[in-house]
C-alpha positions in Angstrom: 17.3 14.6 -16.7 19.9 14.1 -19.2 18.2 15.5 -22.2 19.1 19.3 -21.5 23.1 18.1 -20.8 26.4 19.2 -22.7 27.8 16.1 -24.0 31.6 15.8 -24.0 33.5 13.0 -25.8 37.1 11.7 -24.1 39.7 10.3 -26.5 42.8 8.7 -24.7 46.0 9.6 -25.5 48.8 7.3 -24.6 51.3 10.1 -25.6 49.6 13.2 -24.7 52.5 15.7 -26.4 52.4 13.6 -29.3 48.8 13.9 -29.6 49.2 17.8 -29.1 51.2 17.8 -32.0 49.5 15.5 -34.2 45.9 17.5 -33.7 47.5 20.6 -34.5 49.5 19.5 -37.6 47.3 17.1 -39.3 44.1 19.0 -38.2 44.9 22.5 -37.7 43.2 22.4 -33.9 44.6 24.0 -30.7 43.6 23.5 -27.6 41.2 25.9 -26.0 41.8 25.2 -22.4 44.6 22.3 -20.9 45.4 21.1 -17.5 48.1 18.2 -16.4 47.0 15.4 -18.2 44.2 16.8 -20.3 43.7 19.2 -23.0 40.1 20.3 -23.9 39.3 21.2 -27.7 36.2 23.2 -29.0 33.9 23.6 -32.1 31.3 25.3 -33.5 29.1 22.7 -31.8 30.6 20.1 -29.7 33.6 19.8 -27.0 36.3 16.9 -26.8 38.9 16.0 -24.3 42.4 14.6 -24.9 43.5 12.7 -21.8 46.5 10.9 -20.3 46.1 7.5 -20.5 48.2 4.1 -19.5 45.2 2.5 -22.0 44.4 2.4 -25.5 41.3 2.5 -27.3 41.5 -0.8 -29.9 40.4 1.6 -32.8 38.0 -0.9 -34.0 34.8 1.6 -34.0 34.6 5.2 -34.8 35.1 7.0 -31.8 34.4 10.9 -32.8 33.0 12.2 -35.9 33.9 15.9 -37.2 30.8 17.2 -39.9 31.5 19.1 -42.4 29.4 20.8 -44.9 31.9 19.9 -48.2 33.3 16.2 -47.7 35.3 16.5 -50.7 37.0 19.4 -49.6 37.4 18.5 -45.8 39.2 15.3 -47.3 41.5 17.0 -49.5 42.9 19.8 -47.0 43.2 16.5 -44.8 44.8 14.9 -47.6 47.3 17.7 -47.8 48.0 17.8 -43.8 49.4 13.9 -44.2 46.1 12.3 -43.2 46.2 9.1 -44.0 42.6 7.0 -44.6 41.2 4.5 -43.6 40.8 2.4 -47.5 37.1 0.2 -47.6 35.4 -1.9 -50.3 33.2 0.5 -52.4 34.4 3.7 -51.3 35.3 6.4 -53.7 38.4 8.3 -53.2 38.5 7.1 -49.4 34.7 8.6 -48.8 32.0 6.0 -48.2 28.6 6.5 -48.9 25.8 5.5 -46.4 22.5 5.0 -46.6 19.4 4.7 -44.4 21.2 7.3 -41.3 19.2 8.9 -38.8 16.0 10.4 -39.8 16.2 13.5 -37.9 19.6 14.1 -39.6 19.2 13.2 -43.3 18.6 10.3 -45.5 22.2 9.3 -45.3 26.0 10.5 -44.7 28.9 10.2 -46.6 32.3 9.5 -44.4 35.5 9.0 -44.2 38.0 7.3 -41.5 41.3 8.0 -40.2 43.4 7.2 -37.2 45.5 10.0 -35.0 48.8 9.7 -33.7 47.5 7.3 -30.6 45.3 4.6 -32.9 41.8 6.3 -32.3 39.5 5.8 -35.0 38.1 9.6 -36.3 35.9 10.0 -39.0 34.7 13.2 -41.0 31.7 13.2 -42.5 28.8 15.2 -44.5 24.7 14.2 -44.2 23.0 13.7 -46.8 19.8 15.2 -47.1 
């Protein structure tokens, strides 16, 4: 039944203005639709919702992942915005290398992790193939 659906991810935002601001400055991303309490972004092929929220997510585990086609460059404009990293053992100018990813994808990915404004843990990445 669910095979066919549109998948949405929800990130909280414990400061949703903040979070407005943040997405748009250090990612160059509007909203394409809001409502009280929420504001709805879209890509080229995925949705995700900020929301209003009294919790926080512990940012222990990536919870969205933008692809890109050019890591390095995706990194750099990043870079230039004020993202800030996330630095891990054996990564190369903040991008890690990954083998052994989903099949159907590619024979690995190459990523990188940062945190917005609220602690959530984003990641941009590029598959290998």
């Amino acid at each position: 039944m669910l095979n066919n659906a549109r998948i949405e991810a929800r990130i909280p935002a414990q400061d949703l203005a903040r979070a407005r601001r943040w997405y748009a400055e250090k990612l160059g991303l509007e909203p394409a639709e809001e409502r009280d309490g929420g504001l709805r972004y879209e890509g080229a092929a995925g949705v995700f919702c900020l929301f209003a929220s009294a919790g926080a997510a512990d940012g222990s585990f990536t919870q969205m992942t933008f692809y890109v086609d050019d890591i390095e460059a995706a990194v750099a404009d990043l870079r230039a915005r004020g993202v800030v990293f996330e630095q891990y053992d054996g990564a190369v100018n903040g991008i890690m290398d990954i083998e052994g990813y989903y099949p159907s994808k590619g024979r690995g990915e190459r990523a990188a992790w940062f945190r917005d404004s609220e602690g959530n843990m984003l990641a941009v990445a590029e598959v290998v193939r």
